[in-house]
C-alpha positions in Angstrom: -34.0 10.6 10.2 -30.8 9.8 8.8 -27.6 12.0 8.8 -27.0 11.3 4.8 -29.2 9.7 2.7 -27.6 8.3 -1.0 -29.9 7.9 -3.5 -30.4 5.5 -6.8 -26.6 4.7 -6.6 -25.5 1.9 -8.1 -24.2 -0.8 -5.9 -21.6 -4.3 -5.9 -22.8 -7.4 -4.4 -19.8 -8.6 -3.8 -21.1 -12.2 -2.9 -23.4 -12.1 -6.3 -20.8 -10.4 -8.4 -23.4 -8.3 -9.5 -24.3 -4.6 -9.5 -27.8 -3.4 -8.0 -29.8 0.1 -7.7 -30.3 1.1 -4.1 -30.2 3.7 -1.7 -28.1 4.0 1.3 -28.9 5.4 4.8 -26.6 6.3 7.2 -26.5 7.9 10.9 -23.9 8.3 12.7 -21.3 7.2 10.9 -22.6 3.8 10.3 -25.0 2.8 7.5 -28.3 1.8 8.8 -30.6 0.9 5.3 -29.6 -0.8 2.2 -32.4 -0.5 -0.2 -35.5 1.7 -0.1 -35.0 4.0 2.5 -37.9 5.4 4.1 -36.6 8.2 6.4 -35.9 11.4 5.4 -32.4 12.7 5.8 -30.3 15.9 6.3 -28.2 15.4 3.5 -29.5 13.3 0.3 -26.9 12.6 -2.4 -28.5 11.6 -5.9 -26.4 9.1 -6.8 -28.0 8.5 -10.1 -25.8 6.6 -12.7 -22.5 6.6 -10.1 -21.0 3.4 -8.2 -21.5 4.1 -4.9 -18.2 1.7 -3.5 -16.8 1.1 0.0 -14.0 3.1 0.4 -10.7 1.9 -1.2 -8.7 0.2 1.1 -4.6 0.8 1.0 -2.6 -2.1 2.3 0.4 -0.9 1.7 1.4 2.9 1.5 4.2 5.2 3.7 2.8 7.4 6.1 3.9 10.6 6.4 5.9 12.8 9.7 3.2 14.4 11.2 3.1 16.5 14.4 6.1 18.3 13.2 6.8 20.8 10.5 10.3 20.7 10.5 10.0 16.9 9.1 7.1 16.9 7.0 3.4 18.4 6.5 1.0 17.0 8.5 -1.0 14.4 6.6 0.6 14.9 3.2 -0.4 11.8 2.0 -3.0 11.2 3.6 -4.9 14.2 1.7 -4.3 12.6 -1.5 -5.2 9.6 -0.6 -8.5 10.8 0.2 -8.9 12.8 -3.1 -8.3 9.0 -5.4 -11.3 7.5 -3.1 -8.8 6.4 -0.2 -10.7 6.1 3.3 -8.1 3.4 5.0 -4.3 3.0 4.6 -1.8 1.0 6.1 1.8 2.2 6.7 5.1 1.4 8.3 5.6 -1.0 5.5 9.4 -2.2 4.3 10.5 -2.4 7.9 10.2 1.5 8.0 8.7 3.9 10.4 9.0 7.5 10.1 8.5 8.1 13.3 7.5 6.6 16.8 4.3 5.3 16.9 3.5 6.9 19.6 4.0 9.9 18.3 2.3 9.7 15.1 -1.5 7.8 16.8 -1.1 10.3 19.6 -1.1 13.1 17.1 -3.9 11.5 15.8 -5.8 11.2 18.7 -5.8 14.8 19.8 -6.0 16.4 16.1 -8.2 13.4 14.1 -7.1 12.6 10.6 -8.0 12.6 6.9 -8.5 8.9 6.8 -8.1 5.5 8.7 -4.6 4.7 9.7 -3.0 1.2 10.6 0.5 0.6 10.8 3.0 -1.8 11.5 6.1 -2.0 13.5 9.4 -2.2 10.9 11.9 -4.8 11.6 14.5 -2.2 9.9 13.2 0.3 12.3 13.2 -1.8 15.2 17.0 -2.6 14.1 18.2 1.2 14.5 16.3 1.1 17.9 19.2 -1.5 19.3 21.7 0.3 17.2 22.2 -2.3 14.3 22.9 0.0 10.6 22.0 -1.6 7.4 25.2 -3.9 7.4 25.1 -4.9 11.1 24.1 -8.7 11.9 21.9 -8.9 14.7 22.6 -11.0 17.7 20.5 -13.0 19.7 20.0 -10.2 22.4 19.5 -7.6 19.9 17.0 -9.8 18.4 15.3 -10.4 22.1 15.2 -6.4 22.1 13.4 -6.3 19.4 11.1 -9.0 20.1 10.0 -7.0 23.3 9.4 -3.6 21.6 7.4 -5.3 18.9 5.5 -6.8 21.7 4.8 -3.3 23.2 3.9 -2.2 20.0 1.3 -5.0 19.5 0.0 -4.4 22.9 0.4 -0.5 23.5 -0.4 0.9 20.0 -2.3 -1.8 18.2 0.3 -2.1 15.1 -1.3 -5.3 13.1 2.1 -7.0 12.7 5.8 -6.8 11.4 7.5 -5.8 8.5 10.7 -6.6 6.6 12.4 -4.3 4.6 15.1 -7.2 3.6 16.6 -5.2 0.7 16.7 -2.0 2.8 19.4 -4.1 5.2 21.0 -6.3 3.4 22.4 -8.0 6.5 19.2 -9.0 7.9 19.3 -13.2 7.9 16.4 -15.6 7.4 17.0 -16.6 11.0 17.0 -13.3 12.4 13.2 -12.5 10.7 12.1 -16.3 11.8 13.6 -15.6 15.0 11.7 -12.6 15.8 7.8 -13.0 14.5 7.9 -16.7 15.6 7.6 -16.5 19.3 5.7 -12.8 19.3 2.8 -14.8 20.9 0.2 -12.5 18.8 -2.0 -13.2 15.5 0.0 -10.8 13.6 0.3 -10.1 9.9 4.0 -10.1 8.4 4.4 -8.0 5.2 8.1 -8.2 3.3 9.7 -5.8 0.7 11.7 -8.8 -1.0 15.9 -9.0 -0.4 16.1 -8.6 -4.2 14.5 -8.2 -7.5 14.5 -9.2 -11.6 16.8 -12.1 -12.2 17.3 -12.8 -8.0 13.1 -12.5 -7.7 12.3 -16.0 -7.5 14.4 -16.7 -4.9 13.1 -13.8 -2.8 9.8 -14.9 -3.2 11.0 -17.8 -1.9 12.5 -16.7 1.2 9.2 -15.1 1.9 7.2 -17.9 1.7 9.6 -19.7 4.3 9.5 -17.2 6.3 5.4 -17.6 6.6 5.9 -21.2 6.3 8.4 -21.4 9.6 6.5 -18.8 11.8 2.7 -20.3 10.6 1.9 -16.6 10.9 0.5 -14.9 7.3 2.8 -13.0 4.8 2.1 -10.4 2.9 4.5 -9.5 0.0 4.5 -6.1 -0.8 4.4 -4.6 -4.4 5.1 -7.4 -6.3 5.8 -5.9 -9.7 8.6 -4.0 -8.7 10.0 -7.5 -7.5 8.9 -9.7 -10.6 7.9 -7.8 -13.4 11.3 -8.5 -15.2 10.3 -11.8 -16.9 9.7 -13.7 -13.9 6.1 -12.9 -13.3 4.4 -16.2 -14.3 7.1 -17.9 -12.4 6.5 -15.8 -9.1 2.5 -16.3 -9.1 2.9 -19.7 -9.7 5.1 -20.3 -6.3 2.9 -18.1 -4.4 0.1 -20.3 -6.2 1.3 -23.5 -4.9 2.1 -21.9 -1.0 -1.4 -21.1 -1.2 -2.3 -24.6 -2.4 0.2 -26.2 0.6 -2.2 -23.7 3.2 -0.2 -21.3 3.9 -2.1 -17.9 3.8 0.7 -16.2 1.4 -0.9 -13.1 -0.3 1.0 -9.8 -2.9 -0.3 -6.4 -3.5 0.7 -4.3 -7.0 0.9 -0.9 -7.5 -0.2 0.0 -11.7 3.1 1.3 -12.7 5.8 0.6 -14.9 7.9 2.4 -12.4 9.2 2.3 -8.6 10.2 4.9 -6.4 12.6 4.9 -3.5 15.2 6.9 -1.8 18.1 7.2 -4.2 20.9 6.4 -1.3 19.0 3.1 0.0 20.3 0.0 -0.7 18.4 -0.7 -3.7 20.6 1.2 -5.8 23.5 -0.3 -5.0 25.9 -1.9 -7.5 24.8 -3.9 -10.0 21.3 -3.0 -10.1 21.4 -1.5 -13.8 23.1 -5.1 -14.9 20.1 -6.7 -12.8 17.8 -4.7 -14.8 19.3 -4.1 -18.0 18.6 -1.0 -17.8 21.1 2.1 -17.3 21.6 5.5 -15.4 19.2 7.2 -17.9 16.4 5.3 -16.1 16.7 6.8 -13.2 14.7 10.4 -12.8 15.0 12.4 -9.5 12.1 14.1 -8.4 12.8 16.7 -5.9 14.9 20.3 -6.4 17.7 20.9 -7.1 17.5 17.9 -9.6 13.6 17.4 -9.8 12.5 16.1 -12.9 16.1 15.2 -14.3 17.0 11.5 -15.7 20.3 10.4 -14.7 23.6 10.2 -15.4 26.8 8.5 -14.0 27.8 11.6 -12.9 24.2 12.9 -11.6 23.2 9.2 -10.0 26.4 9.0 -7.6 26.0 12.8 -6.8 22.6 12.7 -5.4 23.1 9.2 -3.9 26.3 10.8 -2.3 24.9 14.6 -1.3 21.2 13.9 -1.3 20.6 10.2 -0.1 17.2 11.1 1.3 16.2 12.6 -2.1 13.1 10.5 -4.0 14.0 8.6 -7.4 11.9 7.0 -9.7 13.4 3.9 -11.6 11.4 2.8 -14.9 12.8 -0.8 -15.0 9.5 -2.6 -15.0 7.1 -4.0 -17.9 3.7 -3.3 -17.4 2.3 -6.2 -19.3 3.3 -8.1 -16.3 2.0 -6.1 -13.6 -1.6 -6.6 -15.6 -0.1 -10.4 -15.4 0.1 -9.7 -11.7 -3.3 -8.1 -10.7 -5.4 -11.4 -12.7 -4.2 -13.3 -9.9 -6.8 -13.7 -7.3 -4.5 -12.9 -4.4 -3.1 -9.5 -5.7 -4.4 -6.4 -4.0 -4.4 -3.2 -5.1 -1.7 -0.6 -3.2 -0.1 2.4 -4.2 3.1 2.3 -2.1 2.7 5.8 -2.3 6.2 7.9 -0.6 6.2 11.6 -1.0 8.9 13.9 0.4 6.7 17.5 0.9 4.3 16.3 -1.8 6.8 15.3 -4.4 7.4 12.0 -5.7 5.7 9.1 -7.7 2.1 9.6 -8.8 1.1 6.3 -7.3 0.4 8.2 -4.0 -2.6 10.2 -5.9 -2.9 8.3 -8.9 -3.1 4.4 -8.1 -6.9 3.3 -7.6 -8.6 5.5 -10.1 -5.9 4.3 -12.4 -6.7 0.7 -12.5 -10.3 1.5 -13.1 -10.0 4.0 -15.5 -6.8 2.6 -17.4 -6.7 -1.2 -16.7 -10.4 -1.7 -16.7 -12.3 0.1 -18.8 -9.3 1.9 -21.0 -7.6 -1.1 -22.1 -10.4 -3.9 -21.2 -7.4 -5.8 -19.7 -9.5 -6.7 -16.1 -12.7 -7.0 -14.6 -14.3 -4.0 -12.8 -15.6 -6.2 -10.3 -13.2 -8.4 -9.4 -10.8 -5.0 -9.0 -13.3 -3.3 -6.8 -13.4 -6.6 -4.7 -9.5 -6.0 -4.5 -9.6 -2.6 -3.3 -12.1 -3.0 -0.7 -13.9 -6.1 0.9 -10.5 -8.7 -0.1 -7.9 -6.0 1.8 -10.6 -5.2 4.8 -10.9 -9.8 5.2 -7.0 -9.7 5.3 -7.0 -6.7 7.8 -9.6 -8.1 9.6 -11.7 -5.3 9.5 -14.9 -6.5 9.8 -17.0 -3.5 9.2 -15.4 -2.2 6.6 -15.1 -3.3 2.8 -18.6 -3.8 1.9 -22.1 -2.0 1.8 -24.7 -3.0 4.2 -26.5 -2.5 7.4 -23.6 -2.5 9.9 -21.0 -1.2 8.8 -19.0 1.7 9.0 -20.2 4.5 6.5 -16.7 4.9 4.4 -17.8 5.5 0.9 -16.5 6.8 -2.2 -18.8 7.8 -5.3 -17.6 7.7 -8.9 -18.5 7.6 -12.2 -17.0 4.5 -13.5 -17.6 6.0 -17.5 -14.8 8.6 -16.2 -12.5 7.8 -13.2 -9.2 8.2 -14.7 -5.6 9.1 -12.9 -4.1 12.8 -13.8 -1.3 12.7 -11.2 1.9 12.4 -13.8 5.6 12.1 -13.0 6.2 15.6 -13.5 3.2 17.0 -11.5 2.4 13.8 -8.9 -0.3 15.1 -6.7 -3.0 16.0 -9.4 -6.0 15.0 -8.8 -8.2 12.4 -10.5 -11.0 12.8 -12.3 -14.4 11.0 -12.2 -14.4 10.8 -8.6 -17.7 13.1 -7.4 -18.1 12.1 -3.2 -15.5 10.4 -0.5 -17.8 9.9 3.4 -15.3 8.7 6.1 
């Protein structure tokens, strides 16, 4: 007898590229039939007229502080990334943790968790562990430090690699990234918020290809519109194009929004950023009280960046005709980059899957559902090396989300970021 039984769902062979009618058995936690399942089951879905996907697959989102309710709400995000179809996420991304590892997988450990969490170690975190701030140059001790605790990390709480948060620190040298994923002695995966964006994208790109070109260890860079979608889309896609070609294994993810989100004190606000992208003060909106829901101006933007430096901004600098540009490349994933502060933020953290397929696909006819699906599930689970995620078949683990792909849309908005989507009717983890 099987635990669930899903019934007449409509499928994705992903090797085919087409869709299929079948049922699904599963028993603990894994599914067991693809097809016409005989047994009887505890549960039975009817699935009628729904795609029955593997679960969406997040490579790059924060995590939130959990464990302690001074810092944050334990698993914030997490919740809403269940809700948009969500079963695996990957954190610690732009060289950030929000708290020890440790910490955060032990808390898991004892009190489970919404979805799947992997994370990575942050170079920028590991930089405030030997004592370096954002303008301090690291020296070849500090570097050795930080080679060790990534090392522990690797081997102690099974982080997946090492990321850079360039723009974050904007003393942090080629040579001191090379210097410290080279020799790790692990298969890890690297992952790199760029040192700069717009007009200065290209050669950022750049630097992150050397950097997977000089370690021979795979790169990953993160969000890719918010670097490029300035005019220099084409340009970017076509170097990572031709990294690809050379063999290195260079890959981007996207988030579908003409808008970033980031702590208004970081680094990425710092002068000349408006020049960079022609844009002014008025594009910035901050999203959490006392000014939540306020667009900038001079005055506003070097108050909060002075009083409230931790305080959320979203920046609408970006051209979405690009960030479509972005996603027809083959090596573009799907991520939300989702960041909330107590639930408060950008939408992409609720918003960012069921927005592709309800928007880019089928609203505006701009991408294929397939080849979108493939790039929320079975592309990030190969890159993750997650073999028993990412697809449907006997096997595998039993993550699932249902929809109805005539209605899956995004309601999370700028001004109310944590609504939920529509369209999506089941998500098994």
């Amino acid at each position: 007898m099987y635990d669930l039984l899903i019934s007449n769902g409509t499928i994705v062979d992903f090797k085919k590229n087409e869709k299929f009618t079948a049922d699904v058995g599963i028993k603990d936690g894994k599914i067991i039939d693809v097809g016409k399942c005989p047994e009887s089951a505890k549960k039975v879905i009817d699935a009628e007229g729904l795609i029955v996907s593997p679960g969406f697959i997040d490579i790059h989102m924060h995590e939130e502080v959990i464990g302690n309710s001074i810092d944050g709400d334990d698993y914030d995000i997490a919740n809403y990334m269940l809700q948009m179809g969500v079963t695996t996420a990957v954190g610690g991304n732009c060289g950030n943790n929000r708290q020890d590892t440790e910490a955060f997988f032990g808390f898991i450990d004892k009190n489970g968790a919404p979805i799947n969490y992997l994370l990575y170690i942050g170079h920028n975190y590991l930089r405030k562990k030997v004592g370096l701030d954002i303008d301090g140059v690291a020296t070849k001790s500090q570097i050795e430090k930080m080679r060790d605790m990534a090392k522990r990390e690797i081997e102690q709480e099974g982080v997946i690699g090492i990321s850079y948060g360039i723009e974050y620190s904007p003393a942090i040298t080629f040579e001191e990234m090379v210097s410290l994923s080279s020799d790790i002695g692990y298969d890890i995966l690297l992952s790199a918020h760029y040192r700069s964006d717009a007009d200065k994208a290209i050669e950022a790109i750049k630097e992150m290809i050397a950097i997977s070109r000089e370690t021979k260890l795979p790169m990953q860079i993160s969000h890719l519109g918010s670097c490029s979608a300035f005019g220099n889309m084409k340009e970017a896609l076509a170097l990572i194009q031709n990294a690809i070609d050379e063999g290195l294994s260079i890959q981007a993810d996207c988030y579908p929004y003409d808008a970033f989100s980031t702590r208004i004190g970081s680094a990425v606000f710092a002068e000349g950023c408006f020049e960079r992208w022609k844009k002014s003060y008025d594009s910035v909106m901050l999203t959490e009280e006392p000014f939540k829901g306020m667009f900038c101006d001079e005055k506003l933007f070097y108050k909060a960046r002075r009083e409230y430096p931790d305080m959320l901004a979203v920046a609408f600098v970006m051209n979405e005709s690009e960030v479509l540009e972005a996603y027809k490349a083959p090596f573009v994933y799907v991520a939300s980059d989702g960041l909330l502060n107590r639930s408060q933020g950008h939408p992409r953290a609720a918003g960012t899957f069921p927005r592709v397929l309800g928007r880019f696909v089928r609203e505006y006819k701009a991408l294929d559902f397939i080849d979108m699906l493939k790039k929320m599930t079975i592309l990030p689970a190969e890159r993750l090396g997650l073999t028993h995620k990412g697809d449907i078949r006997p096997g595998m683990d039993a993550d699932l989300v249902i929809f109805n792909a005539d209605t899956i849309i995004d309601r999370a908005t700028f001004e109310e970021p944590t609504n939920p989507p529509e369209g999506i009717k089941y998500v098994i983890i």
